[in-house]
KOLMAR-550477 format. One record per residue (C-alpha): x, y negated, z; residue in one letter. Coordinates in pm, 1 decimal. Example, Ala and Ser with C-alpha at 12.3 -4.5 7.8 and 13.67 -1.06 7.14 Angstrom:
2
{{1230.0,450.0,780.0},"a"}
{{1367.0,106.0,714.0},"s"}
REM end
This chain:
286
{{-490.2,-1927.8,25.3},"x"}
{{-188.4,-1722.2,6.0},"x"}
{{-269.5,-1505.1,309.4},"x"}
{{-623.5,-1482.7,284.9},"x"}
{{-502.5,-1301.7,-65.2},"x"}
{{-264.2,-1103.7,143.1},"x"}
{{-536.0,-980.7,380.4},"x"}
{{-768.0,-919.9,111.3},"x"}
{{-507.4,-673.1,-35.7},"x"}
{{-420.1,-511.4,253.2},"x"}
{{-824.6,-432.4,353.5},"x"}
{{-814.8,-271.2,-29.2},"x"}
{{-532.8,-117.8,-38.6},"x"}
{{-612.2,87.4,338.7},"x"}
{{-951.4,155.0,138.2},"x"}
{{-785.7,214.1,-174.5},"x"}
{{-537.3,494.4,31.6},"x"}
{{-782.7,639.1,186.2},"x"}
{{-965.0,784.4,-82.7},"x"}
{{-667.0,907.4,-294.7},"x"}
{{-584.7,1092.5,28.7},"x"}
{{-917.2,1227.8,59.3},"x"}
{{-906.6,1300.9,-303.8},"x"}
{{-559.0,1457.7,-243.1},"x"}
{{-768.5,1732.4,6.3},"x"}
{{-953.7,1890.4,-256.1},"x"}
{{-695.1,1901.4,-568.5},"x"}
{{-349.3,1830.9,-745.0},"x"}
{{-214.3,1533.8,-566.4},"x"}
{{-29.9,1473.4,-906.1},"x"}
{{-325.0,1444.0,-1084.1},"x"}
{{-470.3,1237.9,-842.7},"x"}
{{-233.0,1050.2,-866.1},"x"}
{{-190.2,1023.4,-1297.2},"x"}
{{-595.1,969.9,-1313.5},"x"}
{{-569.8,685.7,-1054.2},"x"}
{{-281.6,497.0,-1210.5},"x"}
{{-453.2,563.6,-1573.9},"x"}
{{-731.4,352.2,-1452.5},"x"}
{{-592.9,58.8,-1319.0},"x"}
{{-376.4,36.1,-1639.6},"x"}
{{-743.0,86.9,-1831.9},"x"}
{{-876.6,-217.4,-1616.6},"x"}
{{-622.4,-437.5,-1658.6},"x"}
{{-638.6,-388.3,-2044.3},"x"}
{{-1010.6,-470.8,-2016.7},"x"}
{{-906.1,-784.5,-1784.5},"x"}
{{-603.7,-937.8,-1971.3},"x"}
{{-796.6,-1115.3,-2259.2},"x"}
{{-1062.6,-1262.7,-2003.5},"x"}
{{-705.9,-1426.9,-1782.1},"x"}
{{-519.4,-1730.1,-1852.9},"x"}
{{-303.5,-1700.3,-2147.9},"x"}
{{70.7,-1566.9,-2004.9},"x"}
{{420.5,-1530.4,-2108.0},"x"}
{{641.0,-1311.9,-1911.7},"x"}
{{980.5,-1258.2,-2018.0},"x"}
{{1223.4,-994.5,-2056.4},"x"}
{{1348.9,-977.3,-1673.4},"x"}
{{952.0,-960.7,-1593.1},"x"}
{{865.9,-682.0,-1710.1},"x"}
{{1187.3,-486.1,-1611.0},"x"}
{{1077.1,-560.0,-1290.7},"x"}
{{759.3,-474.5,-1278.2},"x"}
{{865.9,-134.2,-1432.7},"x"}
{{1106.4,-100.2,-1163.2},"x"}
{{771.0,-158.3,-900.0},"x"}
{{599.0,93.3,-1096.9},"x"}
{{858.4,375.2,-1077.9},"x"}
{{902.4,282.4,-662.6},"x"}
{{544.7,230.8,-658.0},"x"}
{{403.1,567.5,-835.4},"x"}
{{663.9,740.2,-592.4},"x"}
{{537.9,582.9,-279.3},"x"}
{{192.1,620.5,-323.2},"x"}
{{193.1,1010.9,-468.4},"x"}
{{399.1,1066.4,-140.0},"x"}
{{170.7,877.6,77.8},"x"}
{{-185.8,1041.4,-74.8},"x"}
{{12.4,1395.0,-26.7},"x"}
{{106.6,1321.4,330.5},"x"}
{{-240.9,1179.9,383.0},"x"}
{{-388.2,1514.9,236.1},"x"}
{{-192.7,1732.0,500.5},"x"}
{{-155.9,1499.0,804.2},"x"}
{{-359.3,1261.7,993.5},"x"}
{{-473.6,949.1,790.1},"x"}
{{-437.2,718.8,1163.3},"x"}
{{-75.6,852.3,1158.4},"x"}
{{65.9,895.2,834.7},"x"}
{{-73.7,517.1,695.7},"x"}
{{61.6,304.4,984.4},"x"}
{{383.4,501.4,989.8},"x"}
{{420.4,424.3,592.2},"x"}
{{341.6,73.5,654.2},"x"}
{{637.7,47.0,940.3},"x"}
{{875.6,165.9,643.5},"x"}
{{701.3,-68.0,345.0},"x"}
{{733.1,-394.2,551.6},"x"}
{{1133.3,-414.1,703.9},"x"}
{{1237.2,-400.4,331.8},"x"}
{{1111.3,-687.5,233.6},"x"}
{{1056.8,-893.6,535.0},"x"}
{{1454.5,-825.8,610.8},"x"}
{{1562.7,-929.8,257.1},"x"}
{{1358.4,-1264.6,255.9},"x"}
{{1487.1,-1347.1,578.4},"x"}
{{1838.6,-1218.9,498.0},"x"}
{{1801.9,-1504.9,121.0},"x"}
{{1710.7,-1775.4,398.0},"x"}
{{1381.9,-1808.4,457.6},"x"}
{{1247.7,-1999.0,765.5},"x"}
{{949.7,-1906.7,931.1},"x"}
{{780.9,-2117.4,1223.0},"x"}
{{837.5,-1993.9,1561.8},"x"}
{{398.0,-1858.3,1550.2},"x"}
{{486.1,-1705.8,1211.4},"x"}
{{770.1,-1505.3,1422.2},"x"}
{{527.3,-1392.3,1689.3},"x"}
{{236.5,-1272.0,1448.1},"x"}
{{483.3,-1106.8,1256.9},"x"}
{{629.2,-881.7,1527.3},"x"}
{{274.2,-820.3,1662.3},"x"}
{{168.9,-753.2,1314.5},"x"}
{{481.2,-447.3,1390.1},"x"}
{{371.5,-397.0,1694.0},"x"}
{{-14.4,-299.1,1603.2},"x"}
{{93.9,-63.4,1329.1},"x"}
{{307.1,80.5,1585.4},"x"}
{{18.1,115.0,1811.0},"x"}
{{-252.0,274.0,1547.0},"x"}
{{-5.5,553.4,1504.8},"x"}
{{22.0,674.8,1846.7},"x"}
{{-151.1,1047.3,1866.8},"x"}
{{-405.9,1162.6,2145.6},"x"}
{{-252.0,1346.6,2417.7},"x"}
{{-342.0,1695.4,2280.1},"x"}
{{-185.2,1621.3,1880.2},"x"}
{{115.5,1532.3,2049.3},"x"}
{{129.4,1857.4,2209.9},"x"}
{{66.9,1993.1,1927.7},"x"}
{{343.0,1830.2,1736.6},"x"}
{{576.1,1968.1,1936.7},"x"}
{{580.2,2264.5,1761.4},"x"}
{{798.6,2051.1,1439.0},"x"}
{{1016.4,1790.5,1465.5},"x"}
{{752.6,1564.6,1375.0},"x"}
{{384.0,1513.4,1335.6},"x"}
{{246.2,1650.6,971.1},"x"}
{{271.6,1457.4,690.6},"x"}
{{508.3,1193.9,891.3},"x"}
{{851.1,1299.2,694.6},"x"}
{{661.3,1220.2,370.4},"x"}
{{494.4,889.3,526.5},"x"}
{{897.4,790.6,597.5},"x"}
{{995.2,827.6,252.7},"x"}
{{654.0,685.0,89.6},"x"}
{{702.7,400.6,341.8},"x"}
{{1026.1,301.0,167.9},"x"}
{{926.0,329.6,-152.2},"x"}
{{648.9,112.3,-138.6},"x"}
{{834.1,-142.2,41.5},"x"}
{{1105.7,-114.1,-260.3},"x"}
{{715.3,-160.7,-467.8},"x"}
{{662.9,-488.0,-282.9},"x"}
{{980.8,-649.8,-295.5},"x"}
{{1009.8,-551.7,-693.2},"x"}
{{665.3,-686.2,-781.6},"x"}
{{748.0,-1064.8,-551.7},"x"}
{{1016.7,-1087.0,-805.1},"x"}
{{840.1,-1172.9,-1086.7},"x"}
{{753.5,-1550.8,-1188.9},"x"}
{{426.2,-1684.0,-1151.9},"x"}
{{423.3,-1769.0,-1550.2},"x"}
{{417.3,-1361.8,-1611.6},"x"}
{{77.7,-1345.2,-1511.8},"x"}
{{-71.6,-986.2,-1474.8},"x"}
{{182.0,-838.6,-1713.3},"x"}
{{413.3,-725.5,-1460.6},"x"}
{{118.9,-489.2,-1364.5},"x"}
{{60.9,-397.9,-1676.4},"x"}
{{413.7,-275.1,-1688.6},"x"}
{{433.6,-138.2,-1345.0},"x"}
{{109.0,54.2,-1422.0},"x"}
{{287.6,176.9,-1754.8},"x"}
{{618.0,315.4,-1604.2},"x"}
{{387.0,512.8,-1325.5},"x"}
{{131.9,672.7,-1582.1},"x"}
{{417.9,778.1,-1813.7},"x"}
{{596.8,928.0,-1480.2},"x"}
{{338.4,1103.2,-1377.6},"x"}
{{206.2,1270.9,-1690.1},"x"}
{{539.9,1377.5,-1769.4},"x"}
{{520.9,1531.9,-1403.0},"x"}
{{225.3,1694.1,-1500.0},"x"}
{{364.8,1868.2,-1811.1},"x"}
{{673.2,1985.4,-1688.8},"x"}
{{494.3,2124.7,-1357.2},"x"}
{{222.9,2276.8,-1653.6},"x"}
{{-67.6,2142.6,-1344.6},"x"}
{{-391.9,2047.8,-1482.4},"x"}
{{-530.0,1710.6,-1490.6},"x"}
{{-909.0,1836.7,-1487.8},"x"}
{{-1092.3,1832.7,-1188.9},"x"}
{{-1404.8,1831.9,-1031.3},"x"}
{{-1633.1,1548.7,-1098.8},"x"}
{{-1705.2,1441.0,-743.9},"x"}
{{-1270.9,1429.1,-700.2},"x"}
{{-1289.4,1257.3,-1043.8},"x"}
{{-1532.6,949.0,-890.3},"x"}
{{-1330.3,947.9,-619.2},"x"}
{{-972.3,933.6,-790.2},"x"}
{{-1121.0,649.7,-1020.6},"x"}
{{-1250.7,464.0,-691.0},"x"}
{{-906.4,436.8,-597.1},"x"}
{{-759.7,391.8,-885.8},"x"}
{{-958.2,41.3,-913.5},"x"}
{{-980.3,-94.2,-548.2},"x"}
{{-547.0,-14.5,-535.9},"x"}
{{-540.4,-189.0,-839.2},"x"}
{{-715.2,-529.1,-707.1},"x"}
{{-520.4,-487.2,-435.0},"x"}
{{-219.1,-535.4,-637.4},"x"}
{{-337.4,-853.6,-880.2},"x"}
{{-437.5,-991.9,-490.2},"x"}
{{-84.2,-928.5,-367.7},"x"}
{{78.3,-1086.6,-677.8},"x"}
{{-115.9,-1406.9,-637.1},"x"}
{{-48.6,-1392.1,-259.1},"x"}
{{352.8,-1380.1,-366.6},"x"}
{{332.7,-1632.3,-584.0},"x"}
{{181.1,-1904.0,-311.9},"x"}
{{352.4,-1790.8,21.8},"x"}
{{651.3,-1651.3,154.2},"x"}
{{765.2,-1265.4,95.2},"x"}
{{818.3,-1213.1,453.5},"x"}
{{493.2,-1293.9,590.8},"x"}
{{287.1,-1201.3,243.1},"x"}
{{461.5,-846.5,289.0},"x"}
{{356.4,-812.9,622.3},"x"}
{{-1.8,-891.8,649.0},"x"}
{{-62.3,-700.7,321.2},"x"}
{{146.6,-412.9,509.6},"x"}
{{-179.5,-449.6,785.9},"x"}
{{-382.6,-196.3,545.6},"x"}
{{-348.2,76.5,815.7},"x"}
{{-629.4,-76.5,983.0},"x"}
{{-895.5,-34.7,723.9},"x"}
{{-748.8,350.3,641.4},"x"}
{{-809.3,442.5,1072.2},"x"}
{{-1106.7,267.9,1062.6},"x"}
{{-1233.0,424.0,741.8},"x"}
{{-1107.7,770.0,861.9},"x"}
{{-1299.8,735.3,1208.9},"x"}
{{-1645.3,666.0,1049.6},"x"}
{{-1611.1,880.4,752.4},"x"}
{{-1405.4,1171.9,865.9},"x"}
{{-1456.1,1102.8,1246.2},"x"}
{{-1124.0,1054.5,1379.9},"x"}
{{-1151.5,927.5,1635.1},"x"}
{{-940.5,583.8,1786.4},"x"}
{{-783.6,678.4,2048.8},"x"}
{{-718.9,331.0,2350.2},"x"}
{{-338.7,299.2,2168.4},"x"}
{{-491.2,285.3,1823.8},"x"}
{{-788.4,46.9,1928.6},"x"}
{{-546.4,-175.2,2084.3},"x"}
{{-326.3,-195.3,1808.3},"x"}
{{-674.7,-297.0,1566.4},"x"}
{{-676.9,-555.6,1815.6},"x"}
{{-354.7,-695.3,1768.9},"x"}
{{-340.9,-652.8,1410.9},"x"}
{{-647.1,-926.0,1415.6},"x"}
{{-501.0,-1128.6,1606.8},"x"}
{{-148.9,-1124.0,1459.3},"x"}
{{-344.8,-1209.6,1150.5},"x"}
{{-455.5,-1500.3,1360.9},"x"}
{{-98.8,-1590.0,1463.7},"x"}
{{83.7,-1607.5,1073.0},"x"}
{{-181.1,-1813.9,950.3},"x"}
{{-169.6,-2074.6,1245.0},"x"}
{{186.9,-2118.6,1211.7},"x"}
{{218.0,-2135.2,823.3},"x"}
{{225.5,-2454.5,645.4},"x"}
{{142.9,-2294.7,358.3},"x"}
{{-215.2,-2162.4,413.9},"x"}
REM end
């Protein structure tokens, strides 16, 4: 159960991505960014009385304030470098950054993971890898900077958000939602002071608007799913199938956008399914 939560996070949070860097082409990233966070905070008040009666204590919430400072971070640097860089680069570059964090630090506190769980884990490394490689005439074209557009801003967002991950798996499974609640708290309270002291607007136009509260919601399931996915499985692989969400934003970008896969970036769809495959065959804990 654990990783088919994981997965299910990971297709919502590429979707999720995707439009707050679309969004992200056509105003403020901040407010993007504030109007998005502002409604998953809105939907998990609406949610909270309809869930399981929770108690989360003191060290909960601390931590899930801490995921919502690294969190707000990594995601208003990932929808900006989305907005000026290639969605099949920037998002599989992130995810590179997001999943060593917490893979190496639940591996480094001694967990043991089966010899499959190994293999689908590099492939799993290997695919995002592989979805970021550039057509033969971008790279050329890169060569005029030190690196492709929007990559130095994936790099940093990438780290952030794996800080995001490994702050969130923290939390005990008696908190409930409410470490959400308090990420979601910290990150709307960041980012409308943001927007006060840079004296940006948070208006926008209505067709942005849908689309910032689209993502707003769908990165917001994708969030309760990877809490329940940390609370049944082990970081290291949780972090790194939910860190597969690179597929869903290239795939996304191809039929909406049309960019196009290139044979690299098909492959490393490919492997991404079947390193999918691989983690849940060698878990004991699916």
């Amino acid at each position: 159960m654990a990783y088919l939560l994981a997965v299910g996070s990971a297709v919502l949070y590429g979707a999720a991505d995707f439009l707050g860097g679309l969004a992200s082409r056509r105003t403020s990233t901040i407010a993007i960014v504030a109007t998005s966070q502002a409604v998953g905070l809105a939907l998990l008040a609406l949610i909270l009385p309809l869930l399981p009666s929770a108690t989360p204590s003191a060290r909960d919430l601390i931590w899930g304030g801490v995921a919502g400072l690294t969190g707000g971070i990594g995601v208003a640097l990932l929808y900006r470098a989305l907005a000026v860089g290639r969605m099949a680069v920037v998002a599989p570059t992130t995810a590179v950054c997001a999943v060593i964090i917490p893979v190496a630090t639940g591996v480094f506190f001694g967990e043991r993971l089966a010899p499959m769980t190994i293999l689908g884990i590099a492939l799993a490394i290997v695919a995002i890898v592989l979805v970021s490689q550039q057509e033969a005439d971008a790279v050329a074209a890169a060569r005029a900077g030190p690196l492709p557009p929007g990559v130095a801003l994936a790099l940093a967002s990438g780290m952030a958000i794996g800080l995001f991950f490994l702050a969130l798996a923290e939390t005990d499974a008696g908190a409930g939602m409410w470490p959400l609640v308090a990420a979601r708290a910290v990150s709307v309270t960041l980012f409308g002071i943001m927007a006060l002291v840079s004296a940006r607007p948070l208006r926008m136009a209505a067709p942005v608007a849908r689309i910032a509260v689209a993502a707003g919601a769908i990165d917001m399931f994708a969030n309760a799913l990877y809490l329940l996915a940390t609370r049944y499985g082990p970081l290291s692989v949780v972090v790194t199938l939910s860190s597969l969400y690179p597929a869903s934003t290239v795939i996304l970008a191809r039929f909406a956008l049309g960019e196009r896969l290139n044979a690299w970036q098909a492959g490393g769809v490919a492997c991404a399914l079947v390193a999918i495959a691989l983690i849940v065959s060698g878990s004991r804990f699916f």
